[in-house]
Every structure is written in C-alpha cells, then in structure tokens.
N, C-alpha and C positions, 0 to 999 in steps of 0.2 A: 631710507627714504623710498615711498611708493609712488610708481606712475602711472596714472590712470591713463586708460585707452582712452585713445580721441572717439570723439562722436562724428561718424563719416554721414551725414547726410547729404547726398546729391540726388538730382533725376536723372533716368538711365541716360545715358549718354551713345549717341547714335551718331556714329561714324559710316558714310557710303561706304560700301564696295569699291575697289577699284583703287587706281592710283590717288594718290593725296599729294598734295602740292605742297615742297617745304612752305611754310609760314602761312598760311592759308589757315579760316578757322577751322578747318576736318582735321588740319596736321594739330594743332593747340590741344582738338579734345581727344584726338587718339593717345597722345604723349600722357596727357592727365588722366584718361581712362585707363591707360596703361598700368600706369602707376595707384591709381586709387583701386581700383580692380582686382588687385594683387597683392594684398596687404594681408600681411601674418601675424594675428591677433594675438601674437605669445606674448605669456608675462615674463619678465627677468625673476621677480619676487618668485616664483615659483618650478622656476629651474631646477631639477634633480641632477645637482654635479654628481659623476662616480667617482667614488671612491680608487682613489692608484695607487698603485705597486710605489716602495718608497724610493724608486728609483726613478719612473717615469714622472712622478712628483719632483723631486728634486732636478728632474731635466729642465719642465717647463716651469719652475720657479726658477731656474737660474737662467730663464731668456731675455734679453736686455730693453722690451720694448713695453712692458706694461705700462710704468707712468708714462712715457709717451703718450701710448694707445689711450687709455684713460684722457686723459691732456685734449690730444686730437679730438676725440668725439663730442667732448665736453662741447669745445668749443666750436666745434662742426655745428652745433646745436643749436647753439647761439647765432652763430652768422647767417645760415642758413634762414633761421626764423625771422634773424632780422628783413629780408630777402619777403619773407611771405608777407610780411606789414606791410611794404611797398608794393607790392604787385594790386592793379587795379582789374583785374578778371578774375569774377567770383572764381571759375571752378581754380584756373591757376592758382589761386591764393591756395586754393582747400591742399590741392596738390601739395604746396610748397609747403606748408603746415606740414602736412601727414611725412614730406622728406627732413623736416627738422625734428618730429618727433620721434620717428625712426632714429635718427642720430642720436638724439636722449638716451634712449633706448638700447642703443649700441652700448651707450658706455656706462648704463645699469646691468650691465649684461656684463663685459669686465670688469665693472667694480665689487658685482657678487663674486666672480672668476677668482679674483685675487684675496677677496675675504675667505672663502672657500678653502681653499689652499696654502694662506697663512700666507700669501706676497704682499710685504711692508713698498707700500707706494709713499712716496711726499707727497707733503699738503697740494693740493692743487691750487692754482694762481685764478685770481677771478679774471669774469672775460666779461668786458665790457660790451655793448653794441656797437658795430661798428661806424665808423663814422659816414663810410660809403658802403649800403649794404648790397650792391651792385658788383662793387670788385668783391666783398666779401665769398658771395654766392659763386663769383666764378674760380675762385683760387680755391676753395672749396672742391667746385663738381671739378678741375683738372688734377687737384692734386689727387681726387679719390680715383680718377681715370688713370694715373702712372700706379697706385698703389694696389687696385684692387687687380690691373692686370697680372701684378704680379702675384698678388696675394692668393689667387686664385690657382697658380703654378704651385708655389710653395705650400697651400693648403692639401692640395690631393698629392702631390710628393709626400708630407706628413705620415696623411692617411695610407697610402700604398704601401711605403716603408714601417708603421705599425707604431710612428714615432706619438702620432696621437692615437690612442685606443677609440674603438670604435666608437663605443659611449658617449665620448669627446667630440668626434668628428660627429655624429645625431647633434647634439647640443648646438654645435656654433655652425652647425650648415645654415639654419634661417639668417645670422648674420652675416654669409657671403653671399647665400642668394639676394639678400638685399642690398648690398652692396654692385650688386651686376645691375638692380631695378634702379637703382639712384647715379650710375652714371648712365644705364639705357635714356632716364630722364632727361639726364643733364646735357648730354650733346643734341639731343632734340630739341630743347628749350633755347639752345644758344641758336641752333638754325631757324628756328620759329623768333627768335628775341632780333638776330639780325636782320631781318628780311621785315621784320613790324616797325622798327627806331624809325624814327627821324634822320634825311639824308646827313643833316649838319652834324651828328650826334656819334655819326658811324667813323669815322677818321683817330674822334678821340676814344670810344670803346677799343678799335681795333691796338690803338696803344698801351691801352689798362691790359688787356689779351696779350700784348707781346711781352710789357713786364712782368706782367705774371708768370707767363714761361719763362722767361729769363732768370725769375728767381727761384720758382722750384726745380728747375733744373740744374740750378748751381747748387740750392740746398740738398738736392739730393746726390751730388757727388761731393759734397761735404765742404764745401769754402766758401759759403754766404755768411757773410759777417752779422753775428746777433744769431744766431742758430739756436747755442745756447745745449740743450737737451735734448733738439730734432734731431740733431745730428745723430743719433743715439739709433731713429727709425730710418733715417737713410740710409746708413750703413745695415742696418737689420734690411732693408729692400735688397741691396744690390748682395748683401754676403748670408744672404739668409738660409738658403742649403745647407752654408758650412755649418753658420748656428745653430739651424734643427737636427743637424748630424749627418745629413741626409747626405749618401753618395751617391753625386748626380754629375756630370759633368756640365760646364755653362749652356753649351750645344742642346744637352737634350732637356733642361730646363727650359730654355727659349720654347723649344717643341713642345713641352707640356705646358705653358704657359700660353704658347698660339692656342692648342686645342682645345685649354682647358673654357678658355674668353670664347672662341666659336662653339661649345658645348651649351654655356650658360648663359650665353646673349643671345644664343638659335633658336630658345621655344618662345620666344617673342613674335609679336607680327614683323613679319617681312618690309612692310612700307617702314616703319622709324629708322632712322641713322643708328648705326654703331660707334663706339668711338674707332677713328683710322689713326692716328700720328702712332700710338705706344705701338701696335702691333705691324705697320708698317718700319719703324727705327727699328725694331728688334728682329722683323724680316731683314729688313736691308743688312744688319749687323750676323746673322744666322748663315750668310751667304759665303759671309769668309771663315767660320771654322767647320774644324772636320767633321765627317759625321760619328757621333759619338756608338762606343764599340757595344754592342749586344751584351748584357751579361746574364 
C-alpha cells in the first residue's frame, strides 16, 4: 500500500517578533507554522532497511511491541484526522491534516520494518471514527507526550550501547524527531484551544482532560480494564532498558530521558510551550534515587 505526500499549500505565514500571548492569533500561527514548516518529505516505500547480523535481527524481532506499535499509529491516524474535519481554522485544519498523515506515515514505516525482517504481526482490528473527535485528539497528543518522553531516552540508550546499528538509528531518527514536532504541537494547541472555548464549555473539557489522565496512567502501569494488548506497550515503556538489553540503571535513564526531551524540543522557537507534567513527575521521582555509579 502507497502513501502519497500531502499537497502543503499555504501563504507564508508571518509571526511578529517578540513575545506571543498563549491563544492569541500570533500563538495559533506560530504552532502551525511550526509544524507545517518542518515537514520531512520521506517515503516509507522507499526506505533502504540494512541488512543485520543474525543476531541483532533476532534481538529486535524478538521485542514485544511491534503489533502494538503498528496498532497505535494506525489508529493515531485515524483519530487525529478525525480532529482535522472538525477544526474550523483553515491553516489549523492543514496543520492537523499534515499531524494525521504523519501518523499514517509512522505506521507505513513499521509495517515495511516488520516486512523487512520477517516480524509476523496479527491482523489489525479496524478503527472506526471516533465518536468525539475532540477527546479522540487529546488522548492521542497525551498519550504521545508520556511515550515519546520516554522513547526518546530509550532510543539514544539503543543507539550509545550499539544495540541498534547505526544504519537503523539514520532510518528511524525522522520518526522520533517527529514525534518531539507533534507533541511540541500538541501542548501548544491545548493552550491555544483553552484559552479560545467557550466559558460554559471549559468545566466539561477540563473533565475529558482529567479522564483521560486517569486512564493512561492506569493503562500504563498495567490495570486498566480492556487493555487487551497495550498492555504489551506499557510494560515495553516503563521495562524497556531491560528489553533492549541495555544496562542502564533507572537514575540514569531518567537523566537521559530529561536531556534527551530538552536536546529535541531546544531547536524549536523559544515562545511555544513544551510539554511539563512527564518531565516534572520523573524530576520529582529522580530526586530520591542514587546517583547512578560512572562506568
């Protein structure tokens, strides 16, 4: 199956100097210009996987989150998009577009991965539109905000320790740096979306906002009822060292996990929001173990 690049037509988009006032329309088109701005026009269909050693093959076909992953972005795709129908501000739309087909994108990108390398995934379950494409989008940009912090630790860990060859690590870098552009997005869009609602409207968002924390954060320490097969990627988040092999102690993954998020969220402009909560809980948590020993 092939995916054709989107057609980004917009006019340049002109942002003052100076400070930008969350929700304000300067903050709306710096966020979309952000993100339109910055797009990496790679195909999947034409990705040169290397060739591994039969051993570093058989590591990462024996890691437990491809269907998952596959799964995840599928439907990342879908809800996301549903999201961009809704939105009534041309550029916003184009924006949300181009973060759903990015997400397509992603998981044409591990589905050639696993072809590649002969990893037998299940069928995938179809994903309907959601019924509210509003919570859809946000349980979406939070879940990608607890996952990509981490996945950005665990990814350069990989790379350091040799555990992905460097071939591998060239390949899937444009799908983490895009992953840092669509939560830079997404906590921009929520400070820009609250501050634009309707007074009457904000009481019950801030409640969709607290369920939805309350359920990926139960889902990811593994006892949300209906889980099913995520369970599979939350345990892959929080045990994923031990999986890649990596010896690392929690201490100093936290610490390449803080640096790795202020490395690839720093060459951004200074005025957008970063995401705070994942890197503030895992400061706060960083505070009580040792410091891990030099080796």
């Amino acid at each position: 199956m092939t995916l054709a690049l989107p057609n980004l037509r917009f006019d340049p988009i002109d942002v003052p100097e100076g400070p930008v006032r969350l929700g304000s329309p300067e903050h709306l088109r710096l966020l979309c210009k952000t993100l339109l701005e910055t797009f990496n026009p790679y195909k999947p269909a034409v990705i040169d996987w290397p060739k591994l050693d039969a051993k570093t093959q058989d590591l990462i076909t024996s890691l437990p989150i491809w269907d998952i992953a596959v799964q995840t972005e599928n439907r990342a795709g879908v809800w996301v998009g549903s999201y961009a129908d809704k939105a009534r501000d041309p550029l916003l739309r184009q924006a949300v577009e181009l973060n759903a087909f990015e997400e397509r994108r992603h998981r044409h990108v591990l589905a050639n991965l696993v072809e590649a390398y002969g990893i037998a995934l299940k069928p995938e379950p179809a994903y309907p539109a959601p019924r509210d494409p509003e919570w859809a989008f946000v349980q979406v940009g939070f879940s990608e905000c607890i996952d990509s912090f981490f996945a950005f630790g665990l990814f350069e860990a990989a790379r350091r320790t040799g555990f992905f060859p460097p071939e591998l690590v060239d390949t899937f870098e444009p799908v983490i740096a895009e992953e840092g552009r669509h939560i830079l997005f997404f906590v921009n869009w929520l400070a820009w979306h609250r501050r634009t609602m309707p007074a009457w409207r904000r009481p019950w968002f801030e409640l969709k906002v607290a369920v939805i924390w309350a359920y990926l954060i139960l889902e990811r320490i593994g006892i949300a009822s209906n889980i099913g097969e995520g369970d599979k990627q939350s345990n892959f988040t929080v045990n994923g060292a031990d999986q890649l092999g990596v010896d690392i102690t929690p201490a100093a993954l936290m610490d390449l996990c803080l640096a790795e998020n202020d490395r690839r969220l720093g060459v951004y402009d200074n005025r957008l929001l970063r995401p705070t909560l994942v890197p503030a809980m895992v400061r706060l948590i960083r505070r009580f173990l040792p410091e891990p020993q030099k080796r």
